[in-house]
C-alpha positions as CSV (number, residue, x, y, z in Angstrom):
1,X,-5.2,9.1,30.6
2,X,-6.4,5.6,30.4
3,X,-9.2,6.7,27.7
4,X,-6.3,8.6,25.6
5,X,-4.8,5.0,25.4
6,X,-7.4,3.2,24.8
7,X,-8.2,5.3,21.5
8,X,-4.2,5.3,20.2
9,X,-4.7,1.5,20.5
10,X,-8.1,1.7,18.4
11,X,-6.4,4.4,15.9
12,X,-3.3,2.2,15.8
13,X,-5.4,-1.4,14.9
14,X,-7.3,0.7,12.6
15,X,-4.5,1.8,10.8
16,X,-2.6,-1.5,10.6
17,X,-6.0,-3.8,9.7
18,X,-6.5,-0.5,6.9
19,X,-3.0,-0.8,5.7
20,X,-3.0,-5.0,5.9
21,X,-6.1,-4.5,3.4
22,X,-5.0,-2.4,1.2
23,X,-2.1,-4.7,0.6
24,X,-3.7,-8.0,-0.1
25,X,-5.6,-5.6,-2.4
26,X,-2.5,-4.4,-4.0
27,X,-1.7,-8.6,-4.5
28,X,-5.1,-8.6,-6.1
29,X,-4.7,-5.5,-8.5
30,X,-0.5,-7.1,-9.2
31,X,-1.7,-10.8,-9.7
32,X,-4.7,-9.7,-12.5
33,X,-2.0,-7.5,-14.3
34,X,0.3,-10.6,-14.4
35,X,-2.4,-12.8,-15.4
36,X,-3.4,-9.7,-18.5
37,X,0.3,-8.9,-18.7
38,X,-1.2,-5.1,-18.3
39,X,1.8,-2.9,-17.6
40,X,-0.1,0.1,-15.8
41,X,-1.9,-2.9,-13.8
42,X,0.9,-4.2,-12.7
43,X,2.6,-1.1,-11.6
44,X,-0.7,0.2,-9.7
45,X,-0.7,-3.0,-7.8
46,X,2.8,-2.5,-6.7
47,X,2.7,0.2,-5.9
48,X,-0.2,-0.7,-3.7
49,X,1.7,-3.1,-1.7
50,X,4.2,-0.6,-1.3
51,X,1.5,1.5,0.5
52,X,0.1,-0.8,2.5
53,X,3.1,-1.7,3.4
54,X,4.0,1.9,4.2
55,X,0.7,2.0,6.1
56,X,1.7,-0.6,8.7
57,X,5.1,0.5,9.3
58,X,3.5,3.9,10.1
59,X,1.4,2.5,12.6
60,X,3.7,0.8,14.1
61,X,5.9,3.7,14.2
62,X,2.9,5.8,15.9
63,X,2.1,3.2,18.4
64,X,6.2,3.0,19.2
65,X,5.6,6.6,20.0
66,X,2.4,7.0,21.6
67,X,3.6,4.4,24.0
């Protein structure tokens, strides 16, 4: 049982450092559309954080759970 833990914790940081990344990504992709004032770029990168975002909340969710 101990091992079955051990790997939800790993799957469960995985997913949240995964999702944390893709976010700041997101604030990379939304800060070059402001700075082009590229509509499409904008909404990718928003859309981005929204997934990240998304991401960790479903880790956290899992890990609530798997607890």
């Amino acid at each position: 049982m101990d091992l079955l833990n051990q790997v939800l914790t790993m799957i469960t940081r995985f997913a949240t450092i995964g999702g944390g990344l893709w976010l700041v990504w997101g604030v990379v992709v939304l800060a070059g559309g402001l700075k082009d004032k590229n509509g499409p770029a904008l909404q990718s990168g928003i859309w981005q954080i929204v997934g990240g975002g998304l991401i960790i909340a479903a880790a956290v969710l899992f890990n609530s759970v798997a607890s």
